[in-house]
Every structure is written in C-alpha cells, then in structure tokens.
N, C-alpha and C positions, 0 to 999 in steps of 0.2 A: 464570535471567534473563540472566545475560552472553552465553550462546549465543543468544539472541532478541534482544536487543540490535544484536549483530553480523548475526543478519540483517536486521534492520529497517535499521540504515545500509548493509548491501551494496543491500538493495531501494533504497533513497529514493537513493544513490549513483545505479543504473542508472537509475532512472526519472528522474532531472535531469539526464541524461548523465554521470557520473563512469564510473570506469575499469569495475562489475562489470557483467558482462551475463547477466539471465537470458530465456531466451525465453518464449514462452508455456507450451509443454510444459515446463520448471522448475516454473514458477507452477502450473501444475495437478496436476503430481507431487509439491509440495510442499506444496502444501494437500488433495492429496485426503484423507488421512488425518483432518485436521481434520476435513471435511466427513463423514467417516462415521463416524469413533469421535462428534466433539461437536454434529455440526449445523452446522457455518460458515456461514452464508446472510448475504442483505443489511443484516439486522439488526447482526449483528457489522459487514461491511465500513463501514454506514453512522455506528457508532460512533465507529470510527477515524478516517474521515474527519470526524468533529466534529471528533474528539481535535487531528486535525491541523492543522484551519482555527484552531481556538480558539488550538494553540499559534504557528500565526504570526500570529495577531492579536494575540497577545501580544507579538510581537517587531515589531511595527512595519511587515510586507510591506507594500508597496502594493497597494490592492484588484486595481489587474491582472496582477501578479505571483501574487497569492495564485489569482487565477480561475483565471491558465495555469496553476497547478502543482497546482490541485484535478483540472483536466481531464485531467492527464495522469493521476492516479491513477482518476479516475472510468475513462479507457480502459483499464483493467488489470481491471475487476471481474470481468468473466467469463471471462478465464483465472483468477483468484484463485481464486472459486465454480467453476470447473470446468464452464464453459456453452461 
C-alpha cells in the first residue's frame, strides 16, 4: 500500500499542479495492466472519484473548489481507462 500511496499523491500532486508530471501516455502505461489483468473501467474510476468528492466534503472545500478539482480528474478518465 505505501507504493500506491505514493502514487496516488504524485498523481493528485500533478493533477493540482504540484511539482510531478505524468503525461497522458504514463497514465495509459500505467493503467494498462489494470485494465487487462482486473477490468479497470468506469466503475472503478467512478468510485474513486466518490471516494474523493466525499473526502473533501469532509474537509470543508468550497462547492467551487471541489467542482474545479472534480473536473480536473473527470479530464484525466480516458487516459486512465486507456480510450
């Protein structure tokens, strides 16, 4: 889990602008595996993205904070899924 961890804050880093940057071709080389050993599809990403609205609801975002920073991960799904 510490290695998914750390990528999950290099991702959510680059995607709020912080220092890591992956391109789209990262994102699809690194999920492709997902997608063929487990099935990654919209189900999973849509998850996440609860996982994620819920956890800054919890923390107090402002609803237009939380929209821009949903939008920026909704524009990342089809390099994730590999479309």
């Amino acid at each position: 889990m510490e290695k998914q961890r750390l990528k999950q804050k290099s991702f959510l880093s680059m995607a709020f602008g912080g220092p890591y940057h992956y391109s789209d071709l990262d994102l699809r080389a690194g999920h492709k595996p997902l997608i063929e050993k487990y099935g990654l599809s919209d189900v999973h990403f849509n998850r996440i993205m609860e996982i994620f609205k819920e956890t800054l609801t919890e923390l107090n975002i402002s609803a237009n904070e939380l929209q821009g920073m949903m939008e920026i991960l909704e524009s990342m799904r089809d390099a994730v899924l590999n479309r």
